[in-house]
N, C-alpha and C positions, 0 to 999 in steps of 0.2 A: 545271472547277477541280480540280487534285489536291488528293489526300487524303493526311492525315501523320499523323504514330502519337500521336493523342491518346487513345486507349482508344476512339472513338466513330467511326462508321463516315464520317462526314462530318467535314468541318474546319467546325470552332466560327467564329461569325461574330458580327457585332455590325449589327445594322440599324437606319439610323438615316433616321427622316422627318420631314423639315422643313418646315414652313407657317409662312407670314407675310405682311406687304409685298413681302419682299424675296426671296422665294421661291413666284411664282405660278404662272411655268414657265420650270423650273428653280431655279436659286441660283444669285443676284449675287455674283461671282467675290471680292468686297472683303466682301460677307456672308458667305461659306460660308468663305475666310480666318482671320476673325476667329471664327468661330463652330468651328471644326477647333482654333484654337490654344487659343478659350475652356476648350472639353470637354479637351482634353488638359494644360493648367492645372490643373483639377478635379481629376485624376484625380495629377497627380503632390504637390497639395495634399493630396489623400485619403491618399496612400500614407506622408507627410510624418507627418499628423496620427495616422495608425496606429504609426508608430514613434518620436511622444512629440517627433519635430523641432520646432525653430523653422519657421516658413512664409517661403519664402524669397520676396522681392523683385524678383529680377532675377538675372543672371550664369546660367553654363552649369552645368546639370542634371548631377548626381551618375551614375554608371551604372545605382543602381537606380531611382532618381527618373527617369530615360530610359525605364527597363524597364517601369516600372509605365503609361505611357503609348503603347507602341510598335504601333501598329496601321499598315497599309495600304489604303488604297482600293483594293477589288480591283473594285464596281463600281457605277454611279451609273446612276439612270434620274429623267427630268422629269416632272413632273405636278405638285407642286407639290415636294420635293428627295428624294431617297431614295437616301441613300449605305450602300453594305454595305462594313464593313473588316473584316479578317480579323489577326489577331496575328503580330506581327515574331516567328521562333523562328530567328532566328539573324543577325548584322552582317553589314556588307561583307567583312570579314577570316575570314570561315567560323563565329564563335566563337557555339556556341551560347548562348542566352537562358535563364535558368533558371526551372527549374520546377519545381513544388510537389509535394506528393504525388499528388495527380490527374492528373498529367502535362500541367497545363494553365499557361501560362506567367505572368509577373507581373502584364502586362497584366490578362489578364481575371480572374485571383482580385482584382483590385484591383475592375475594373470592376465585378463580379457581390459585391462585399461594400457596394461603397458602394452601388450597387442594393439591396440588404436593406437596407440602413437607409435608403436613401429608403422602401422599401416599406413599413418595419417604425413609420414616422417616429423612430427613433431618437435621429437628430437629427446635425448636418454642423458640421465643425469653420468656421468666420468666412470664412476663404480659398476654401474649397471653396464656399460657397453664394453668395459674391460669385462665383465665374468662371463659375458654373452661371446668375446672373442676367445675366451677360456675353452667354455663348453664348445665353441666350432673350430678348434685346433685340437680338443682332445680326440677328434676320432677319427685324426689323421691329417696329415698336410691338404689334398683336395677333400680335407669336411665339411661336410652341411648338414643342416638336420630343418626338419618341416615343425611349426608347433599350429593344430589342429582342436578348434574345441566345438564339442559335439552333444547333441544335446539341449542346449541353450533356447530353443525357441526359437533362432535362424539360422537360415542355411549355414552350414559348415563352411569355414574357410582358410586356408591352410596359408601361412606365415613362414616364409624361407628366411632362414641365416644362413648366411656361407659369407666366403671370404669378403666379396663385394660389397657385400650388406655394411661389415661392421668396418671396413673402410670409409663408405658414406658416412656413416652413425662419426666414427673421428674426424671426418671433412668437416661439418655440419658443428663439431665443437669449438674446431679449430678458427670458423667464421663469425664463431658468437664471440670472438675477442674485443673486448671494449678499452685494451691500452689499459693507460692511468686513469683510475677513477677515485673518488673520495667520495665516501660513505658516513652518512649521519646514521645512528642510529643507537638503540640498547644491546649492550652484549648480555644474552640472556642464557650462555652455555657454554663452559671451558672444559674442554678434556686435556688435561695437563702433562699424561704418561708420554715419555720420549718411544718411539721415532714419528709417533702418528699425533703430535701437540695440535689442537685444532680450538677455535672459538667461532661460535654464530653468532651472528650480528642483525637483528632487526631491522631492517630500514624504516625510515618514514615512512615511504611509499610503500610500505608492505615487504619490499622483496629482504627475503631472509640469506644472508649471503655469508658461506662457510670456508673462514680464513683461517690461513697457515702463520705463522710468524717465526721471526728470527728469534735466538736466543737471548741476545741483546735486553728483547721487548719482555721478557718471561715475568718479571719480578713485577712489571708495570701490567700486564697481563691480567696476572692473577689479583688484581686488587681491584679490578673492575667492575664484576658479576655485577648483573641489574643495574648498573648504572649508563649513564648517555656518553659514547666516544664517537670521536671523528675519524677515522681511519681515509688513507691512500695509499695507493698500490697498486699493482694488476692485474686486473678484474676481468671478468669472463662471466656469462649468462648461460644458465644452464637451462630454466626454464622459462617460463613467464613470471616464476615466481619464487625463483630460485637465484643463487650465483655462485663463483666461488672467487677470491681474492687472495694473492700472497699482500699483507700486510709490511706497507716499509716506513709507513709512519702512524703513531697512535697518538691523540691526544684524549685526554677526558674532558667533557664538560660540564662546570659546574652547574648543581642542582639546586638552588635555592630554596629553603624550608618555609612551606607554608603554614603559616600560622593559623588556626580558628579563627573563624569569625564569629563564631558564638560558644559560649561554655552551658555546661547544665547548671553552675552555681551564679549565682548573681555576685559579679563581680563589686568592690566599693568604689564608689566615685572619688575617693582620696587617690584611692591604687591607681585609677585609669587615668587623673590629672599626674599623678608624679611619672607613670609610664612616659607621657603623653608631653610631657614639661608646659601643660597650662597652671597658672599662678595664678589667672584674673581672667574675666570676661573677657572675649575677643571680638565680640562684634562684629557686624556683614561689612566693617571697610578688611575685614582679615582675608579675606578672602579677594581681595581686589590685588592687582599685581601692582605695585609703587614706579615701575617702570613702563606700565601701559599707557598708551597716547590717546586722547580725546580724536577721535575717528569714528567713523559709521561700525563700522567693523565693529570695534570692542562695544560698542555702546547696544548695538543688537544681542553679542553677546551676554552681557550683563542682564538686558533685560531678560532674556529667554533665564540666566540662571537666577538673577535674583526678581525678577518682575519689574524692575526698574532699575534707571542705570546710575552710579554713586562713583564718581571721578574724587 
């Protein structure tokens, strides 16, 4: 196998070993199918849920959402499935794959982060731990399969799914339940196509939270985009930095337009008194409030704004 300019003396690999039903010797051609698209679903949902996206449904994969998944079968042996893939670094038209500062391409920083958080149980955004149960049911009722990356600079370390696993990974979602909650924030993404209608929601605090709505809400919905709503409903934490909510109430909040405070043209002093409704000089008692009381209090203040005090 050659080797290419990863900083590491070998090309980086990923091994993967399959047991089940459906893989006693070898892997059933319609198992190992379903089980290849499963795992690279996973992984373009991982890369999704890292950059705050809605989780997509269907239709053809974005270039990075491609990138983040682009491995090769470079080689396969039976005994029960053992397939090694090695990372796409470059298309059919020459163009190379981008790569991170490790010089290690999207694929496997994708791969080997969602790997720590399986290890770390961190915890996997809803899509991601549905395709990961996908690919450990395709290859048979007791499936599992090992994901091993090799190569990397440290010891190899091998990553079991099987049934248990993604039992936990849905326990673990089920406890991030936060009830009712009400979220401030910008809706800054509608996907409007029925059955998968979805909006992301900016929070204040950062967390980007990806909610479902009624139909009801549709027409009020969509007139949203970039602007600040208040939404409630029932809400659920996916990551630290993540969420998702069914939306059961939506308000907008108004935006008030802010004005210049300065132009490139010199405005006239006619314009700025008729804006402005000054007729006549106003003089520092204008400034004074007609309902203020002779007290220490306002009289300090006075001084500090006008340098002395004028009751």
């Amino acid at each position: 196998m050659a080797t290419r300019a990863y900083g590491w003396s070998i090309e980086p690999t990923v091994v993967l070993d399959l047991h089940g039903s459906s893989a006693r010797k070898g892997v059933e051609i319609d198992a190992l199918e379903t089980f290849i698209s499963s795992l690279r679903t996973a992984l373009r949902e991982y890369h999704r849920a890292q950059q705050g996206d809605i989780p997509r449904k269907g239709g053809r994969p974005g270039p990075r959402e491609a990138a983040a998944a682009a491995f090769r079968l470079v080689k396969f042996e039976i005994g029960s499935g053992i397939a090694t893939l090695a990372p796409v670094v470059g298309t059919e038209d020459g163009e190379e794959m981008s790569l991170d500062d490790n010089g290690q391409t999207l694929a496997l920083t994708t791969l080997r982060q969602m790997l720590d958080d399986l290890d770390s149980d961190a915890g996997l955004a809803e899509p991601v731990v549905e395709a990961l149960g996908y690919a450990q049911r395709s290859i048979g009722d007791d499936g599992h399969f090992g994901i091993k990356l090799v190569g990397l600079g440290d010891r190899p370390r091998r990553i079991l799914i099987d049934e248990k696993r993604i039992t936990e990974l849905r326990r673990a979602e089920s406890e991030s339940d936060l009830g009712t909650v009400t979220v401030i924030g910008r809706l800054h993404l509608i996907e409007a196509e029925v059955p998968n209608r979805r909006v992301a929601i900016r929070a204040q605090a950062g967390i980007d939270w990806t909610c479902t709505y009624p139909d009801v809400l549709h027409d009020l919905v969509t007139k949203q985009l970039e602007r600040l709503v208040r939404v409630t409903g029932h809400g659920r934490r996916v990551t630290a930095n993540t969420g998702r909510l069914t939306i059961e109430v939506l308000d907008p909040i108004s935006e008030h337009a802010q004005d210049p405070l300065f132009t490139e043209q010199p405005v006239p002093i006619e314009r700025l008194r008729a804006e402005q409704e000054i007729v006549r000089p106003q003089g520092l008692t204008a400034l004074v409030d007609e309902e203020a009381t002779d007290d220490e209090e306002t009289r300090r203040f006075l001084e500090a704004t006008l340098g002395e005090a004028q009751l």
